[in-house]
N, C-alpha and C positions, 0 to 999 in steps of 0.2 A: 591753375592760372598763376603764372610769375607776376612779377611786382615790376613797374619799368624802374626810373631812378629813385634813389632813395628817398630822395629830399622831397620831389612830388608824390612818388606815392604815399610816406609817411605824414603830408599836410589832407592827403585824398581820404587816408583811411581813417581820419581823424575825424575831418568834416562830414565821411557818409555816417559813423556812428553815432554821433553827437546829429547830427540831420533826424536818424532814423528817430533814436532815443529822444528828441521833441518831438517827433510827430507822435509816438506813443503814448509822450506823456501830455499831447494837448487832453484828453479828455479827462484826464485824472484832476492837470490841472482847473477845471471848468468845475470839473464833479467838486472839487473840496471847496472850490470858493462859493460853491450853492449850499453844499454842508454845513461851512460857518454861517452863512445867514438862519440855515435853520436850525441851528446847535439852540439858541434860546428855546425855540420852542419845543424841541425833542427835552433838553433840560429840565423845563418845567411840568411838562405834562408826565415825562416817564420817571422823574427824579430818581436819587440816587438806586432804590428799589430795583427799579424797571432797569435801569443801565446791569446791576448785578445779574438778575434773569439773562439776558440775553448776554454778558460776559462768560455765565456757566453753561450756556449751550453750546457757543462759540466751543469754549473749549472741548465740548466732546465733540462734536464736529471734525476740529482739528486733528482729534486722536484718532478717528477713523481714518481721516485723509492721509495719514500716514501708511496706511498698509497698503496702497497701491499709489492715489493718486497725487499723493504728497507731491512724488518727482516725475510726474511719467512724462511730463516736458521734455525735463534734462533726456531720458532714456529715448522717446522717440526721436529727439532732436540727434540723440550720441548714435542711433543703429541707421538714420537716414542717411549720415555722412560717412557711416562704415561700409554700406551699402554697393559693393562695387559696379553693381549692373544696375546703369541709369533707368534702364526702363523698370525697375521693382522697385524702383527708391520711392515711389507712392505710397508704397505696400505699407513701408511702417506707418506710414500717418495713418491710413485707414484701420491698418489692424490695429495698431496702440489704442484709438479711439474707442476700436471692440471689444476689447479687453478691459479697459476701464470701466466700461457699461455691463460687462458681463461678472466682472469678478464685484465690483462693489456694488451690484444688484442685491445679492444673498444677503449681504451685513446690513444691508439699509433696510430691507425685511425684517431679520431680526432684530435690529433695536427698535423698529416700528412695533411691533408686538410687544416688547418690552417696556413702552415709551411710561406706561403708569409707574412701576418700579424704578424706574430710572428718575423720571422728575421726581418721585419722596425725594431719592439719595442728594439727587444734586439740588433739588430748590427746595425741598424741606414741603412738600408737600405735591400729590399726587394731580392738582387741578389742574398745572401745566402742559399734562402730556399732547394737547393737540398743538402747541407750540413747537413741541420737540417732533411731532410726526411733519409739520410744514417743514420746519429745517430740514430733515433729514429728506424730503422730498425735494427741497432748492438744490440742498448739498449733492445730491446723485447727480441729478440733471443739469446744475453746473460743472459736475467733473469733466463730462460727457464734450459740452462746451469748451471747458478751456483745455482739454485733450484735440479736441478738433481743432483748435484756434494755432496749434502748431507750427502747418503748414504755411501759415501767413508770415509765422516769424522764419520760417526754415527759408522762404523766399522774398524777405524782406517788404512784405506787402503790409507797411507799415501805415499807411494811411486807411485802407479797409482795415484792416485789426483796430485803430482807434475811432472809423465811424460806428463798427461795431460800439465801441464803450461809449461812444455818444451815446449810441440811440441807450444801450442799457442806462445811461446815467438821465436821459430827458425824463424814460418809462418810471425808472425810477422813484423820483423826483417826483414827480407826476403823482402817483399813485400813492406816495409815501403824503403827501398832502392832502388828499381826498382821501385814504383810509384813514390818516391819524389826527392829520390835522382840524380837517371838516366833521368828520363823520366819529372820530374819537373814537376807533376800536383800539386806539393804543397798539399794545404788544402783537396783539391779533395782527392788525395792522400793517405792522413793519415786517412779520416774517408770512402774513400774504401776498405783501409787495415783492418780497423777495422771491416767492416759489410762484408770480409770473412772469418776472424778471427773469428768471433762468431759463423757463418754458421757449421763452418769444427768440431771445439769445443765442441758448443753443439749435434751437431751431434754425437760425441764419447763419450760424457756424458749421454743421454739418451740412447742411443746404451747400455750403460754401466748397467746404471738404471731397463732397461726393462732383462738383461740378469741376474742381484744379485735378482733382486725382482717381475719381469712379468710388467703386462700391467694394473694391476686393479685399479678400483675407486670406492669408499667407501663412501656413501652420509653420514653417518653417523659420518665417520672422518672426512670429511670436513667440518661436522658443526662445530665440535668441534677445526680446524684448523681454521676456522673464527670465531670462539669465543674466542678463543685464540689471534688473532691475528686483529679485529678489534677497540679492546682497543686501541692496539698501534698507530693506524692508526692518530688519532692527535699529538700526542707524538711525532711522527716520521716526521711528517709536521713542528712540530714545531722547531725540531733539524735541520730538513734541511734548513729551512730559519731562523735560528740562525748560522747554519754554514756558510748559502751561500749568507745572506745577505752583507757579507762586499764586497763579488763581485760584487754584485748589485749595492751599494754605490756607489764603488770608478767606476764605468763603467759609473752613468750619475753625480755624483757630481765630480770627476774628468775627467777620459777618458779613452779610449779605449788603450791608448797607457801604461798608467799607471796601466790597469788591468792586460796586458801582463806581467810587472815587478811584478807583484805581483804573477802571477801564477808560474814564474820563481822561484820566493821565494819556492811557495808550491810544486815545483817537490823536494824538498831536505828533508825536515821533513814525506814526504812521504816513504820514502823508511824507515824508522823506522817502518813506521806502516808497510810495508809491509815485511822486513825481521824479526822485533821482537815481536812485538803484534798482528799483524794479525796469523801467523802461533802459534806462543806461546796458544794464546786464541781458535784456532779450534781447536788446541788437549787439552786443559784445559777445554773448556766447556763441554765437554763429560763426562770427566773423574770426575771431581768436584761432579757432579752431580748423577752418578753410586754411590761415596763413602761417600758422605755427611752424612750421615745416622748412619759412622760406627762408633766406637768409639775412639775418639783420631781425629777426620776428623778435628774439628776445628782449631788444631794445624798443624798440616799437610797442610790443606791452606793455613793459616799466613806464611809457612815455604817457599812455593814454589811461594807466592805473594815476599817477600826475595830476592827470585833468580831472579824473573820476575823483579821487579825494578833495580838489580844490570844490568842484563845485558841489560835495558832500558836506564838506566846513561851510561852504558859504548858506547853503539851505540850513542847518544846525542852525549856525549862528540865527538866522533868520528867526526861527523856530524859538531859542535858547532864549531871546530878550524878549517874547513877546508874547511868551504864554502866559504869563502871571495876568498881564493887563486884558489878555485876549477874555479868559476864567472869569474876570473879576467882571467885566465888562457885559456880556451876556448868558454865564448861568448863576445859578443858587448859590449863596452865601457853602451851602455844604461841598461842593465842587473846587473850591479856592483851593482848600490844599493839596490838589493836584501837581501843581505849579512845578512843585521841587521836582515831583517825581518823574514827571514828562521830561525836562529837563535832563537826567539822569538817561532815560532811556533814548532821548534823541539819541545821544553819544553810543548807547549798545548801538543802534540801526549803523551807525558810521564805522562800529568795529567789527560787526556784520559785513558791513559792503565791504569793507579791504579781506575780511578772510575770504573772504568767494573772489576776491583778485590772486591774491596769495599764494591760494591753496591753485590754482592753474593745472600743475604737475599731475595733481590727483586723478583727475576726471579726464585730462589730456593720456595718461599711463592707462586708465580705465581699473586705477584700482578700488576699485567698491569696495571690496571688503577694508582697505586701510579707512575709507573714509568713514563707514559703519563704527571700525572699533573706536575713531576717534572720536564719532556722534557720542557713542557709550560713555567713553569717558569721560568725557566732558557733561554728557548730561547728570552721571549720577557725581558730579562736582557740584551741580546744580542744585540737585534735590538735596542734599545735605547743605548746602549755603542759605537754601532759601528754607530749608527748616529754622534753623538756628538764628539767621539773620531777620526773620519776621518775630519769632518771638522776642529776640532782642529790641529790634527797631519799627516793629509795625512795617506799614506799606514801604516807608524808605530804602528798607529792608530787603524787600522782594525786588526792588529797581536795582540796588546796589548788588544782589547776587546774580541778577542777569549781566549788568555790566563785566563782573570779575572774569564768569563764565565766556562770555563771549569773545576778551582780551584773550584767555587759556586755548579758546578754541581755535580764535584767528592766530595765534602767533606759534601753536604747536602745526596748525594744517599745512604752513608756509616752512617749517623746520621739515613736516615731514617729504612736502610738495618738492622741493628744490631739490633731490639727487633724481627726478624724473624732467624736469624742466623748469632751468635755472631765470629767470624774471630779473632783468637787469632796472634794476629800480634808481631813479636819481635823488639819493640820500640830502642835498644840500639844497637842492626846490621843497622835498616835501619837509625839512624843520623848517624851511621856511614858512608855507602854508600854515602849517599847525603852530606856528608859533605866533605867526600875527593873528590868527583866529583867537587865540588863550588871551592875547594882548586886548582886540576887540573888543571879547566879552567881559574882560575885567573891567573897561573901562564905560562900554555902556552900561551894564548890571549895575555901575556903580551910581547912576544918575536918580535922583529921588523923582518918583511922579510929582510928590508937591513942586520941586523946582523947575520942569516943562510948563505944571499949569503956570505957575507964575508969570514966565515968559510970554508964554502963548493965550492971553487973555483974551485979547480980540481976536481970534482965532475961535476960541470956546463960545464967543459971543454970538460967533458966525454957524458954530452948531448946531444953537438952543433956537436961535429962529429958523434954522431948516428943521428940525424936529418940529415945530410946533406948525410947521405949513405940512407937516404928516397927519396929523391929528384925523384930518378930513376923509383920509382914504381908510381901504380897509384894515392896513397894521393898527393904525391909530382906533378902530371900535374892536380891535381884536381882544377879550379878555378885558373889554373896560378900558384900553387903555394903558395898560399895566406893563407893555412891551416897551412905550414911549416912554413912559416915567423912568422906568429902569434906565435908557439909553440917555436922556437927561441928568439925572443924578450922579451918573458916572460919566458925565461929557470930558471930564480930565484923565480919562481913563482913554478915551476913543483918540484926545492928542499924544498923548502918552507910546499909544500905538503908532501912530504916522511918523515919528518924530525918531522913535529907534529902529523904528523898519530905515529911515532916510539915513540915517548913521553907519547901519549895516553894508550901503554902499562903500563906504570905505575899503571892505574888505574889497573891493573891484582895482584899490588902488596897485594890488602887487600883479594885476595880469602882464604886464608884459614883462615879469621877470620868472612869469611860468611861464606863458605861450610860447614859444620858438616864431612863428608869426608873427602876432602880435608885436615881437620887438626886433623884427625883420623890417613891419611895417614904420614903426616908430622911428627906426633908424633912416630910412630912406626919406622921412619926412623930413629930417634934422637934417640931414645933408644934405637937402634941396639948397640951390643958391636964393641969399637972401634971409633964411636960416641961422639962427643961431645953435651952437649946441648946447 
């Protein structure tokens, strides 16, 4: 498919990505704004403890999902477009599906049988193993899922792929309240919520799968789907115990209790990846790759990497001024010192999303194996920073050697990326961006809570008597009471919040000196008669 004129196609291909990439991210965004209502009470009931448990499942979880199904997106999505004969280009999404349920079938057995020994190692005691067999029962049966869920991205059917995430985040939600919150099975709780969550899910994804493309399997695609994709298989080991080693660390060189504060940090730079780079990137990788080819493409990526980092800094910032009051505001006094750390790690998620623009050339060349040795080396940069910088610095420590690491990883992928496909970047927009963003957060960071309350007293006035018309329902007898008091006490905490979220707007003041649009538009308005410029 050619491109007609430039200037329209490059405003078209802007607008369907940035289209696609919010409809993705409606339910993320829906799911995290239910999140933070319930962060207090996950908070308090699972305290720092419970958050560390389920931080060191996570990470073995993660390690598994490395040997197959870490990438098997990227790989079904890279053999569906290599595909030359239209009528088998199904073939990958069906077979990839089967291969991911065939090969990490065995491993989720084995650590299933193993689940006693494995909880002593990782939580220090053997009671936990039926925790570790529900995960590892979610964790197959979502691979399964988001290997099927493909096809939606490869055809752009971005409004089913995010009612899927609805229904997962209502069920969720749902169930995560009646087991943990009513019925109090805690931990139990949240990873039986989780392994019907994935049940119901993939269920409606393959359903989905077998209705766009049938039921076939293709021995011949799947060699080429494991040729493809067993390069990465070190690479991707080596990213995840580069990512998950500082869990590791701080879980037997400090403690269990100090992992929870840490995981606490990482539910906040999370939600970036998941409202802005994750959805951004599953409608960008599609698309990049369709038009690479055409002429004028080089510039066209530079242009919409632009918009990708402006509105990455704008979420950051978002994020950056509002975690400390978010922390202090709804959990435990032992949570607070998260603040820094999240902080810290917003900024890796933002040098993360530019090396997966960057790096383009890589995965466009279809060099796996380059991108494997550079996973490698870059990770075991990792695991020696985050030795050395935990015992030095404690948790600060483990954020600050993921940061380094992931500057090292984005800025070599893009050294190595460009003699395969050169990304014509526009140098004097992006210091712009990044530099009123550093200006921003100097200048809100620098604002004392005491002198918001000061200001905004009858505002806080306005609060204290909406809290207390709560009293009546059931937050208000929830625990005594004890929800309300909290969000009272800290009512200069909750303006504190509105008041640098509203500041953060500012950062909206330089769009039309990035958008091409936008100051298209601006322009035509100024020179309407009657106008002034």
């Amino acid at each position: 498919m050619r491109l007609g004129t430039p200037e329209k196609n490059r405003s078209g291909l802007v607008r369907e990505t940035f289209r696609h990439a919010a409809i993705y991210s409606g339910a993320s965004v829906l799911g995290r704004l239910i999140s933070f209502f319930m962060l207090p009470f996950y908070a308090h009931i699972l305290r720092d403890i419970g958050y560390g448990i389920m931080g060191m499942i996570d990470t073995g979880l993660i390690f598994l999902s490395s040997l197959f199904a870490y990438s098997s997106q990227l790989t079904v999505l890279r053999i569906y477009h290599d595909e030359p004969d239209v009528g088998r280009k199904p073939l990958a999404a069906t077979t990839g599906t089967a291969l991911v349920a065939g090969v990490m079938l065995p491993l989720i057995l084995a650590a299933a049988a193993c689940s006693r020994p494995l909880s002593s190692v990782m939580l220090g005691s053997p009671d936990y193993w039926h925790l570790l067999c529900l995960a590892l029962a979610s964790f197959w049966v979502d691979a399964i899922g988001q290997t099927a869920q493909t096809i939606l991205v490869i055809q752009r059917r971005s409004v089913i792929y995010s009612l899927i995430g609805l229904m997962r985040l209502i069920l969720g939600i749902s169930l995560n309240i009646v087991l943990v919150v009513v019925l109090r099975w805690d931990l139990v709780g949240i990873f039986l919520s989780g392994l019907i969550v994935a049940v119901v899910t993939a269920s409606v994804s393959v359903a989905l799968l077998i209705r766009i493309c049938g039921h076939g399997f293709d021995a011949a695609i799947a060699r080429r789907l494991l040729a493809f994709q067993l390069p990465l298989i070190p690479g991707n080991m080596a990213q995840v115990i580069s990512r998950q080693i500082e869990r590791v660390l701080v879980r037997f060189q400090l403690s269990l209790s100090s992992l929870g504060v840490l995981e606490m940090a990482y539910k906040f730079p999370v939600l970036l990846n998941l409202l802005v780079v994750g959805p951004f990137m599953r409608s960008w990788s599609t698309q990049r790759l369709e038009m690479a080819d055409e002429p004028g493409s080089p510039e066209r990526i530079g242009r919409v990497f632009t918009y990708f980092l402006y509105l990455c800094l704008l979420g950051g910032l978002l994020l950056a001024v509002n975690i400390r009051p978010v922390l202090q505001l709804l959990t435990p006094p032992e949570f607070w010192g998260a603040s820094r750390i999240a902080r810290i790690d917003t900024l890796q998620v933002i040098v993360h999303g530019v090396g997966l623009h960057l790096s383009f050339g890589l995965p466009y060349a279809k060099r796996t194996g380059t991108m494997a040795r550079l996973a490698m080396a870059t990770s075991a940069l990792k695991v020696g920073l985050s030795y050395v910088m935990i015992s030095v610095w404690g948790l600060y420590g483990a954020a600050w050697a993921g940061l380094v690491t992931a500057t090292v990883h984005a800025g070599w992928g893009y050294i190595l990326a460009r003699p395969h496909y050169r990304v014509v970047l526009e140098g004097r927009k992006l210091a712009l961006i990044v530099g009123w963003a550093i200006v921003l957060f100097l200048i809100i960071n620098g604002i004392s809570t005491e002198a918001i309350a000061a200001r905004g007293a009858p505002l806080m006035s306005r609060i204290q008597d909406a809290l207390v018309g709560l009293q009546e329902t059931w937050l208000g007898q929830w625990k005594d009471g004890k929800v309300l008091r909290i969000l009272s006490e800290r009512g200069d905490l909750a303006l504190d919040l509105v008041v640098r979220t509203l500041l953060v707007g500012l950062y909206l003041a330089i769009m039309p000196l990035v958008h091409v649009e936008t100051q298209r538009k601006l322009m035509r308005r100024l020179a309407r008669p009657g106008r002034r410029p």
